[in-house]
C-alpha positions in Angstrom: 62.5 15.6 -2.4 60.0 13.9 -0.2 60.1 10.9 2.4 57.5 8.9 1.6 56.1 6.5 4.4 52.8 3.8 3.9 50.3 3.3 6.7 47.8 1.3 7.6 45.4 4.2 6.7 47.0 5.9 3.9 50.7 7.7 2.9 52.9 10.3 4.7 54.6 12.4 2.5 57.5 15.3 5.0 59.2 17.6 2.4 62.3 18.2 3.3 62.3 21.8 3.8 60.3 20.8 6.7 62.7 18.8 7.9 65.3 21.4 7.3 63.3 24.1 9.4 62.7 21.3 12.5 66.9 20.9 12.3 67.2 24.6 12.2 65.5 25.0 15.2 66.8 22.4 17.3 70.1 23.6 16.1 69.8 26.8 17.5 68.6 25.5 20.8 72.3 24.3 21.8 74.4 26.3 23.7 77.2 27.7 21.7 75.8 27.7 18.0 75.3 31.5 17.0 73.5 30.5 14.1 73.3 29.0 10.7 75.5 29.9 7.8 75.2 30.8 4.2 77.8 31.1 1.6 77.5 34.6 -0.4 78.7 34.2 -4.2 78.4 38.2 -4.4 81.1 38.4 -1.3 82.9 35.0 -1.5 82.1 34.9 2.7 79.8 33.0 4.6 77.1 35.3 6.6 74.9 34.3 9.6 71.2 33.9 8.5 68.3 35.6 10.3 66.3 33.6 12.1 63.6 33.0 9.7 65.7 31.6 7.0 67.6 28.8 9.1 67.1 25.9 6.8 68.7 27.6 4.5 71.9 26.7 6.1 71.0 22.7 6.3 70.7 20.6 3.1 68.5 17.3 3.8 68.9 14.5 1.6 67.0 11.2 2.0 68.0 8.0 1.0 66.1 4.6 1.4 64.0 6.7 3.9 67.6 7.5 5.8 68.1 11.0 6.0 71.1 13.0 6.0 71.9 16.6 7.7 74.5 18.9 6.6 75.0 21.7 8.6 76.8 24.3 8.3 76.8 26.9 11.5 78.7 29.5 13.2 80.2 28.4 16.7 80.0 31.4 19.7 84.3 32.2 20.1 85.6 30.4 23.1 83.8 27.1 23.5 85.0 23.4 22.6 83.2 22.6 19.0 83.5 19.1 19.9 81.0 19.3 22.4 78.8 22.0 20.8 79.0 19.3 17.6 78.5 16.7 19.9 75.0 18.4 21.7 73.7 19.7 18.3 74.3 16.0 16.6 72.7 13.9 19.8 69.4 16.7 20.3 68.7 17.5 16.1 69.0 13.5 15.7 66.6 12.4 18.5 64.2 15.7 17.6 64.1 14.8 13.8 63.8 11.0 14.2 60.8 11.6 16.7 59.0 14.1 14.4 59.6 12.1 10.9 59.8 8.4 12.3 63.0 7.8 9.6 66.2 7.1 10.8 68.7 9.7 10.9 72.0 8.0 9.4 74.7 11.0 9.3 75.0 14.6 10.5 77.7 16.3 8.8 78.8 19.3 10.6 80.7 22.2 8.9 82.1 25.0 11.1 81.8 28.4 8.9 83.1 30.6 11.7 83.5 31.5 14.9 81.5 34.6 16.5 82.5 37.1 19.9 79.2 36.6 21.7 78.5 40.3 23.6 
């Protein structure tokens, strides 16, 4: 799926696996998020994704040129996942909304585990 946006000298067009990687990134900016997580239908787990597959942890749906973020991350063992949801939410939704110009109606955030950070 594409959002779609008209100008005054001709049409945008962001996939949203674009979108998806700009989220993943921003994501992994915030203190406490480890990573991005995966389910695995071999092992029935969730596993942490490499770097260079981040989005696909994140599922981007657009609506009416609204988008909406699922993400589903690993949190670092010993700090508040309020606040680490609370970061990731306020700096992925200001980051996206600047690079797309759409609004950003709801970030849905799924905790898939918790990691001892070394």
């Amino acid at each position: 799926m594409r959002a779609r946006m008209s100008t005054d000298l001709g049409n945008i067009s962001v996939d949203t696996e674009a979108i998806a990687q700009l989220a993943g990134t921003e994501a992994m900016e915030c203190f406490g998020v480890v990573g991005m997580a995966t389910y695995s239908m071999r092992d029935g787990l969730f596993r942490l994704l490499k770097r260079e597959s981040l989005s696909h942890g994140i599922n981007v749906e657009i609506n009416n040129n609204k988008i909406t973020l699922d993400f589903h991350v690993i949190i670092a063992y010993g700090v508040s996942i309020k606040a680490v949801s609370d970061n990731l939410m306020s700096n992925v939704k200001y980051k996206v909304e600047e690079f797309t110009g759409l609004e950003v109606e709801v970030i849905n955030i799924f905790v898939e585990g918790v990691r001892v950070i070394d």
